[in-house]
ROZA-105792 format. One record per residue (C-alpha): x, y, z. Coordinates in steps of 0.2 Angstrom, whole numbers, m for minus. Layout:
BEGIN
+-------+-------+-------+
|     x |     y |     z |
+-------+-------+-------+
|     X |     Y |     Z |
...
+-------+-------+-------+
//
This chain:
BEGIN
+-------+-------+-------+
|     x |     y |     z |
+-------+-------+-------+
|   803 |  1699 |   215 |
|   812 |  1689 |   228 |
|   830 |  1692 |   234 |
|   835 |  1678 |   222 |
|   831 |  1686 |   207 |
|   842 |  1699 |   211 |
|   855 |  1690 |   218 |
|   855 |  1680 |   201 |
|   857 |  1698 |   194 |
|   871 |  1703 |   202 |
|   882 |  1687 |   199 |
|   877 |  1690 |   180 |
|   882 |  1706 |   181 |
|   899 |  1702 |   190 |
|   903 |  1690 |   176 |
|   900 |  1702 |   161 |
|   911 |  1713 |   169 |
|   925 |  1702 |   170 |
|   920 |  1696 |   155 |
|   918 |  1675 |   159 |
|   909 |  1664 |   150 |
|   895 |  1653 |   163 |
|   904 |  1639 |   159 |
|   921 |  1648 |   164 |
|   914 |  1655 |   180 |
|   904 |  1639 |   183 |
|   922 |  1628 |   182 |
|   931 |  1642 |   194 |
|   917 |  1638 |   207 |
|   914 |  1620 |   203 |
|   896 |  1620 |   197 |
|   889 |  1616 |   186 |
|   887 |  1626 |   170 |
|   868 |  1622 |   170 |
|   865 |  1628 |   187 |
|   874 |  1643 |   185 |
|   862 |  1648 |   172 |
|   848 |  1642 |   183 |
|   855 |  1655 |   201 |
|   858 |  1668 |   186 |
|   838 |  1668 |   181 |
|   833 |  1668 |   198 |
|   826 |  1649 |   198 |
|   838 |  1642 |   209 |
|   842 |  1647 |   226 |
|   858 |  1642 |   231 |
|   863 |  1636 |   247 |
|   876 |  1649 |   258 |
|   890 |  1636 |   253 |
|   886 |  1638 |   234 |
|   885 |  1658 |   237 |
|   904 |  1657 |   247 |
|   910 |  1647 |   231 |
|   901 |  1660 |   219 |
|   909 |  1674 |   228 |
|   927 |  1664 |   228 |
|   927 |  1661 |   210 |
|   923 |  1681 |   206 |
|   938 |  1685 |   221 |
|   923 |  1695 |   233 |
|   920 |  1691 |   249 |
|   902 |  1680 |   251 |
|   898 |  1695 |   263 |
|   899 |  1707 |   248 |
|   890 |  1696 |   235 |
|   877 |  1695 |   248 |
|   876 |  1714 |   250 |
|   876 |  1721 |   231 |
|   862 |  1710 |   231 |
|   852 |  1717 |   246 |
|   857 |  1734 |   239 |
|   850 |  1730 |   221 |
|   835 |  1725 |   231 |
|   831 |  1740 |   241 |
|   836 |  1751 |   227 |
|   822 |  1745 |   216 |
|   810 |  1743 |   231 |
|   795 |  1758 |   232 |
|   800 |  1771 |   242 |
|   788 |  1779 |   255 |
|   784 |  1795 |   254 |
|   787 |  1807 |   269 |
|   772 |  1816 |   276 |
|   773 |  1835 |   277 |
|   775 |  1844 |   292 |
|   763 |  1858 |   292 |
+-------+-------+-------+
//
């Protein structure tokens, strides 16, 4: 999956916790509630600007938006095993 996916995930996951609608979140960043659902999916891939408003609306720096999404990435990425040393 593609860091878009997982970005998508993150904002969805942000706005169930604070418990916003899309349309809710959608007016605090001045989106389009459409869109929204599209970034949330993975099907759009916002520009940084829309990211930095994304992160505005849901009061976290764009730097930390950008992070729990790298995180949720490498967390889910296959984790090479170590050899043995014999």
């Amino acid at each position: 999956m593609s860091i878009n996916v997982y970005f998508g995930r993150v904002v969805k996951q942000l706005r169930d916790t604070r418990r916003l609608s899309q349309e809710a979140l959608a007016e605090r960043a001045d989106l389009n509630r459409t869109y929204l659902g599209e970034v949330e999916r993975g099907v759009a891939i916002p520009s940084l600007a829309t990211i930095a408003k994304i992160a505005t609306a849901l009061n976290l720096p764009t730097s930390d938006l950008i992070a729990r999404s790298e995180n949720l990435l490498n967390s889910e990425l296959p984790q090479p095993e170590l050899a043995s040393v014999e």
